[in-house]
N, CA, C and O atoms as a GROMACS GRO file, in nm:
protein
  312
    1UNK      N    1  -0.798  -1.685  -0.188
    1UNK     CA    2  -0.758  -1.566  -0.118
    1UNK      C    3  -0.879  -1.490  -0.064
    1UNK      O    4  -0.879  -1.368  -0.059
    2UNK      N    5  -0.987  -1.568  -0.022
    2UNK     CA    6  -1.144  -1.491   0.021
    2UNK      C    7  -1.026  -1.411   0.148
    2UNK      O    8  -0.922  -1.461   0.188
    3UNK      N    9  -1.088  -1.270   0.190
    3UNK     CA   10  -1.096  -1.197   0.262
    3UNK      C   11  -0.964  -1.145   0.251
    3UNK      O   12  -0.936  -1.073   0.347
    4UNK      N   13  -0.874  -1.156   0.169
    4UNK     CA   14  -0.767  -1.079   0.172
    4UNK      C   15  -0.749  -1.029  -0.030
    4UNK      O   16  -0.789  -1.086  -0.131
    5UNK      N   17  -0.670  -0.902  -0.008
    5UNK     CA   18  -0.637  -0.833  -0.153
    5UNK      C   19  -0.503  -0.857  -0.156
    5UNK      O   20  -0.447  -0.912  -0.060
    6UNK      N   21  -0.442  -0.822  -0.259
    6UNK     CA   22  -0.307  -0.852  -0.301
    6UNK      C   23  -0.289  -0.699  -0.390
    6UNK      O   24  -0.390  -0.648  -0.440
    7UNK      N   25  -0.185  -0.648  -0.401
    7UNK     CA   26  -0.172  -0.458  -0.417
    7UNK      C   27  -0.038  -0.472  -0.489
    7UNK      O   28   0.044  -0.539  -0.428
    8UNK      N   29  -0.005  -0.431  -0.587
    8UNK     CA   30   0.055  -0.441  -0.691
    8UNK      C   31   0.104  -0.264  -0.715
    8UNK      O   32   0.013  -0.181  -0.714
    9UNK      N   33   0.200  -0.231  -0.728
    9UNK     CA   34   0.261  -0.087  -0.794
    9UNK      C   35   0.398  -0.071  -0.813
    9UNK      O   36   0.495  -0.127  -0.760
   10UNK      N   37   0.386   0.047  -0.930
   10UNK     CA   38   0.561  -0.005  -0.970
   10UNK      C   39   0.642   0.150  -0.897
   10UNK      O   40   0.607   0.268  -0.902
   11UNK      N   41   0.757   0.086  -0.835
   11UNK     CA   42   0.900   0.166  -0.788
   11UNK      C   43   0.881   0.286  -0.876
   11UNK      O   44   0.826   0.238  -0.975
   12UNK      N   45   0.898   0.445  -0.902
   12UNK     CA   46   0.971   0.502  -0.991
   12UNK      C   47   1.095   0.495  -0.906
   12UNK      O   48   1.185   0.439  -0.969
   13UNK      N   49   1.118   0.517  -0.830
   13UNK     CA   50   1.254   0.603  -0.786
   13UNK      C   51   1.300   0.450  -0.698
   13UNK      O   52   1.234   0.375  -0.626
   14UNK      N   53   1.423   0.447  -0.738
   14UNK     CA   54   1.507   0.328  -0.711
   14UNK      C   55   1.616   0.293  -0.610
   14UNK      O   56   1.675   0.191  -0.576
   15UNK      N   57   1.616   0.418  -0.579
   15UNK     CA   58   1.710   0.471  -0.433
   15UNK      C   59   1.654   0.439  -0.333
   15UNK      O   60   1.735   0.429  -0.241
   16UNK      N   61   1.521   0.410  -0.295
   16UNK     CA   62   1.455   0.427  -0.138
   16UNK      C   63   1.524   0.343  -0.034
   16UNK      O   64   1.574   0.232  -0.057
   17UNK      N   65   1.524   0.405   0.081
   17UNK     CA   66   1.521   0.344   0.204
   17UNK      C   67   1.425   0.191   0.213
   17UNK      O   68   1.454   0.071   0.208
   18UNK      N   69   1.296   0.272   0.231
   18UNK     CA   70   1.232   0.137   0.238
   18UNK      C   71   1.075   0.249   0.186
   18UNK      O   72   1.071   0.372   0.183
   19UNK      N   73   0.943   0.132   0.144
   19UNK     CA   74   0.821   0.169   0.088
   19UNK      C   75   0.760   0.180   0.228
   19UNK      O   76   0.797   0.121   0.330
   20UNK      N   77   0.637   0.289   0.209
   20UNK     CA   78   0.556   0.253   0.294
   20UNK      C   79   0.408   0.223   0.184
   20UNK      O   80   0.383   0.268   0.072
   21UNK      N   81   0.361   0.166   0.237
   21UNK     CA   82   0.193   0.102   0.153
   21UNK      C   83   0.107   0.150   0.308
   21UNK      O   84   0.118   0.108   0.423
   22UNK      N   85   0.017   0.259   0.242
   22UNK     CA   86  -0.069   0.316   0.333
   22UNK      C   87  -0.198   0.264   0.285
   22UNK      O   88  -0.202   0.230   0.166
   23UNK      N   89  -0.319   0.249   0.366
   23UNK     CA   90  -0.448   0.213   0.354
   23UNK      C   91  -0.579   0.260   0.400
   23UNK      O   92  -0.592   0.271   0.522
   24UNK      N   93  -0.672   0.287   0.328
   24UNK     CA   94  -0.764   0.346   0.390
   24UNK      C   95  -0.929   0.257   0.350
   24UNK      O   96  -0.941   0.184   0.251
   25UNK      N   97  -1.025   0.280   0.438
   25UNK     CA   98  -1.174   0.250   0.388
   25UNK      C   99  -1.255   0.352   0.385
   25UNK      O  100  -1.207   0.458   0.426
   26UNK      N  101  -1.360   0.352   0.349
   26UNK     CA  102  -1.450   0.436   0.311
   26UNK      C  103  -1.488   0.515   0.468
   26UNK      O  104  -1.538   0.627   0.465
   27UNK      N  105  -1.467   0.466   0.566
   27UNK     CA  106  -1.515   0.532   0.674
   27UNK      C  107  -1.378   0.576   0.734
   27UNK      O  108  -1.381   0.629   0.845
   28UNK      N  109  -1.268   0.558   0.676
   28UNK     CA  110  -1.148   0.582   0.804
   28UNK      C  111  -1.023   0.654   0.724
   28UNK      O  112  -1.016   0.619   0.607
   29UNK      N  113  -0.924   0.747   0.766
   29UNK     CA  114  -0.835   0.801   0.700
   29UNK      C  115  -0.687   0.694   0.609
   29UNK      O  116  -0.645   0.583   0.642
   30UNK      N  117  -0.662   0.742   0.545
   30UNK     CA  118  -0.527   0.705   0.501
   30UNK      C  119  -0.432   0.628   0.658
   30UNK      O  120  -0.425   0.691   0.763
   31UNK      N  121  -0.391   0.536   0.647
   31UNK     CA  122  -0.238   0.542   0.715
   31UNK      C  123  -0.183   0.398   0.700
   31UNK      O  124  -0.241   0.298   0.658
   32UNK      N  125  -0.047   0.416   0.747
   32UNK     CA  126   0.052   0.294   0.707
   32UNK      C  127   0.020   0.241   0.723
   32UNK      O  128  -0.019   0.249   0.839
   33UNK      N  129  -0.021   0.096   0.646
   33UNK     CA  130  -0.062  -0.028   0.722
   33UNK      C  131   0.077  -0.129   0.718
   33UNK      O  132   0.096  -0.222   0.797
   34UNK      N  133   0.174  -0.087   0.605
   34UNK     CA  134   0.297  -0.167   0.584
   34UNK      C  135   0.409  -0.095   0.558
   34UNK      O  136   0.399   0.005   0.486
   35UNK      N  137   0.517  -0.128   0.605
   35UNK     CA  138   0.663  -0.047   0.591
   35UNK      C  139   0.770  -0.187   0.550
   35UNK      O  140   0.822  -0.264   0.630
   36UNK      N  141   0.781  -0.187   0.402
   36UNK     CA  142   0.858  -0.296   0.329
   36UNK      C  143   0.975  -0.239   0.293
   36UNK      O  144   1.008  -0.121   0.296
   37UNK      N  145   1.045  -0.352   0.254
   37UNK     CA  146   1.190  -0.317   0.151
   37UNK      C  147   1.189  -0.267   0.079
   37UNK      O  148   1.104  -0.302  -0.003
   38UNK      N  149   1.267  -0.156   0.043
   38UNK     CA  150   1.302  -0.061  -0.061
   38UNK      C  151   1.282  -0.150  -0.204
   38UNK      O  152   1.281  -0.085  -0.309
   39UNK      N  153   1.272  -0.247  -0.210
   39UNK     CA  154   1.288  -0.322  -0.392
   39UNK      C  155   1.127  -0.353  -0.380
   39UNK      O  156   1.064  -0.347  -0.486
   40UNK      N  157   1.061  -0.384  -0.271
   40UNK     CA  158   0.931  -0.431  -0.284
   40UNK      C  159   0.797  -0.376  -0.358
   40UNK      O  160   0.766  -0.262  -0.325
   41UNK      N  161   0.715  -0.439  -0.450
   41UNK     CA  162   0.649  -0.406  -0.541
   41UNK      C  163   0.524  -0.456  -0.581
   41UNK      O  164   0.474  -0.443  -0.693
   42UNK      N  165   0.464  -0.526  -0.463
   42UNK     CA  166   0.367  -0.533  -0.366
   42UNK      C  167   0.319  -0.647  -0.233
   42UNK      O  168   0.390  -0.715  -0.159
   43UNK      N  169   0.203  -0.637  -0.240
   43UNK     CA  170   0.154  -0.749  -0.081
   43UNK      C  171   0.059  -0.774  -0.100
   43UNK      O  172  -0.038  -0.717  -0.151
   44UNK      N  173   0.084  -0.888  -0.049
   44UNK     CA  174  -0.050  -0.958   0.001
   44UNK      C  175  -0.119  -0.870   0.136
   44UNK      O  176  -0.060  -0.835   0.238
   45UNK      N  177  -0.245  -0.852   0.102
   45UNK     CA  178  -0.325  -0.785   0.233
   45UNK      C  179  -0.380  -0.873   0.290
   45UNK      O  180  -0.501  -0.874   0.272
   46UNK      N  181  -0.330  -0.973   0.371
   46UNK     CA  182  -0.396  -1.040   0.471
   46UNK      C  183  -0.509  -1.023   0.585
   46UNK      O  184  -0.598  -1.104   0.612
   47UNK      N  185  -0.483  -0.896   0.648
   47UNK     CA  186  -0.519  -0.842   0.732
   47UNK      C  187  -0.706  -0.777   0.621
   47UNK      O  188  -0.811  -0.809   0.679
   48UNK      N  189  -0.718  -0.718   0.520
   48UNK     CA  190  -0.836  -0.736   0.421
   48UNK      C  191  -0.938  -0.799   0.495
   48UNK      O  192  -0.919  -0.914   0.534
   49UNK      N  193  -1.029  -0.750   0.518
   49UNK     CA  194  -1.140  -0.841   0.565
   49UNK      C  195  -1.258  -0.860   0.458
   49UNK      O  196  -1.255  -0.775   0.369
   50UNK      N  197  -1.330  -0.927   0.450
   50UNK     CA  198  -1.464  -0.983   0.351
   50UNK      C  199  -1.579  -0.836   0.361
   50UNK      O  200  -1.631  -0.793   0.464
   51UNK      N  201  -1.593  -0.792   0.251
   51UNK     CA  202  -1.749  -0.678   0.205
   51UNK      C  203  -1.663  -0.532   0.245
   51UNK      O  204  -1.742  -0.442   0.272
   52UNK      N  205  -1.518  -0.488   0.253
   52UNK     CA  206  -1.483  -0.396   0.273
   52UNK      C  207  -1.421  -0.307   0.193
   52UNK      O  208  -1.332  -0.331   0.110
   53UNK      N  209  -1.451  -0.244   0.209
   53UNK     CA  210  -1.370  -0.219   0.027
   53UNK      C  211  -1.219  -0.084   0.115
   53UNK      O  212  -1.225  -0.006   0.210
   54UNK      N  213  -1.152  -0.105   0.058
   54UNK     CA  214  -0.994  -0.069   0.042
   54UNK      C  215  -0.909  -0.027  -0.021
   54UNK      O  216  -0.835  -0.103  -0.083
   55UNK      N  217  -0.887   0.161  -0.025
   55UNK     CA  218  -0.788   0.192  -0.112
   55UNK      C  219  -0.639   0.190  -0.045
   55UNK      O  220  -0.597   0.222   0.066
   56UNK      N  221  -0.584   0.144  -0.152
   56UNK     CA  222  -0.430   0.182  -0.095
   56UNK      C  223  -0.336   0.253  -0.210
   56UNK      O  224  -0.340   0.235  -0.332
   57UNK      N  225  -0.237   0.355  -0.121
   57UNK     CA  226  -0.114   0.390  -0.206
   57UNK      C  227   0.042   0.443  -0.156
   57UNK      O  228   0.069   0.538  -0.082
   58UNK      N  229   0.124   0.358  -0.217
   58UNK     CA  230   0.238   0.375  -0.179
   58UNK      C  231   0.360   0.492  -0.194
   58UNK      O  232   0.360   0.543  -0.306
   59UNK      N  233   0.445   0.534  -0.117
   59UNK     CA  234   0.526   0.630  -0.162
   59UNK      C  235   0.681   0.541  -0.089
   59UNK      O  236   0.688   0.448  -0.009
   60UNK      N  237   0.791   0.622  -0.162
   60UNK     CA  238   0.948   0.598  -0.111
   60UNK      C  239   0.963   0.647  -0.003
   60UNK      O  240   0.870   0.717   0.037
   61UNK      N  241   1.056   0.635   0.064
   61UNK     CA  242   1.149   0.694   0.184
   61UNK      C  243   1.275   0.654   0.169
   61UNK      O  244   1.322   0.540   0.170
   62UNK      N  245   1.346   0.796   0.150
   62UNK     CA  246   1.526   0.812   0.142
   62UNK      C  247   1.536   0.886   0.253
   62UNK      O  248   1.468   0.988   0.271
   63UNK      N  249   1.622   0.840   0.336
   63UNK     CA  250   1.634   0.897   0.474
   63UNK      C  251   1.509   1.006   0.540
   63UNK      O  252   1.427   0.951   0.614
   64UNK      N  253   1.497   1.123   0.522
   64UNK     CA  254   1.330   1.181   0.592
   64UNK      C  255   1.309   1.268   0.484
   64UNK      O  256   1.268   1.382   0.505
   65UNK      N  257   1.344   1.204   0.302
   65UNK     CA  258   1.237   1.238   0.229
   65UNK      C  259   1.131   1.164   0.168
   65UNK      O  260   1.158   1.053   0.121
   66UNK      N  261   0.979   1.222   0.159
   66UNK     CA  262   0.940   1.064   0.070
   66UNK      C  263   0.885   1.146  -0.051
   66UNK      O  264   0.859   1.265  -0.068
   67UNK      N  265   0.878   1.031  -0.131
   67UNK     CA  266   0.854   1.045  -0.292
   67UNK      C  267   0.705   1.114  -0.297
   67UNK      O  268   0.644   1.125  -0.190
   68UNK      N  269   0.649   1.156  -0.411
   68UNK     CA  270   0.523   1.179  -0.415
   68UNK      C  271   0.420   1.028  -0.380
   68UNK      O  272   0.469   0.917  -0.402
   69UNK      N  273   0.296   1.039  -0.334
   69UNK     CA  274   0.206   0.869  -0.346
   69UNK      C  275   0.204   0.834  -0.488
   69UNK      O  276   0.196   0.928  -0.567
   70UNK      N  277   0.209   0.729  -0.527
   70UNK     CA  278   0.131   0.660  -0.640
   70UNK      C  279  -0.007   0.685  -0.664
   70UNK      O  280  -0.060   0.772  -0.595
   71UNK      N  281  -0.066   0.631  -0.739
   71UNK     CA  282  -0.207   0.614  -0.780
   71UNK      C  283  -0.199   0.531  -0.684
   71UNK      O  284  -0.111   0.463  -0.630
   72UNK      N  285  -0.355   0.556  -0.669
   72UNK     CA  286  -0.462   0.453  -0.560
   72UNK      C  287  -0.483   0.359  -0.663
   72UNK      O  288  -0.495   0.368  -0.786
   73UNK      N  289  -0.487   0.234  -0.554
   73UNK     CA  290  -0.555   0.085  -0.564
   73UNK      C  291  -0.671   0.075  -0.465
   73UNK      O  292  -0.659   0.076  -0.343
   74UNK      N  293  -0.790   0.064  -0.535
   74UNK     CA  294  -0.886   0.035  -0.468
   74UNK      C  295  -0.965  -0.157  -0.515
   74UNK      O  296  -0.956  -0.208  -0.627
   75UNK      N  297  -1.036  -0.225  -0.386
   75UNK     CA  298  -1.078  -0.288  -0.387
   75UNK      C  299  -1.131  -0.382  -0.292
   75UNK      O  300  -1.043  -0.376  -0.206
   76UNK      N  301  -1.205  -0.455  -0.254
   76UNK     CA  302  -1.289  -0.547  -0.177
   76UNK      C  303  -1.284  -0.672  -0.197
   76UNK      O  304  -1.337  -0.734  -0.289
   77UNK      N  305  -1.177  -0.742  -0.055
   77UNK     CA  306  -1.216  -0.940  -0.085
   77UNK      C  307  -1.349  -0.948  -0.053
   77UNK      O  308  -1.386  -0.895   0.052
   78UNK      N  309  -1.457  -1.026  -0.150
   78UNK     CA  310  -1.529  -1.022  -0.103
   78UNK      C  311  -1.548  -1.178  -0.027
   78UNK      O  312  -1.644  -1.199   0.046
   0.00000   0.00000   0.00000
């Protein structure tokens, strides 16, 4: 899996519409990089490139509310 991460977090709230998994690097803001199925509970980061390092964190969406974020996942394919 060189150049890509894989992002792992658990559901609290079991109702959602669908997840969003937002992403950020050290030089650039937070934002969606993925909008999955409501049961989904993580991804493969393909898109990850090699020496970059990468936090991500997910929240719910029930129609136009969303949950609080999760804890950050941070890390680098190297």
């Amino acid at each position: 899996m060189a150049g890509a991460l894989h992002v792992f977090w658990t559901n609290v709230q079991t109702d959602c519409d669908k997840v969003e998994l937002e992403r950020k690097t050290n030089s650039e803001p937070y934002k969606v990089a993925y909008t999955l199925p409501a049961d989904a509970n993580n991804k493969h980061d393909s898109a990850a490139t090699s020496n970059t390092m990468y936090t991500y964190r997910a929240r719910c969406q029930k129609s136009q509310t969303y949950s609080p974020y999760s804890n950050e996942m941070s890390g680098n394919p190297m």
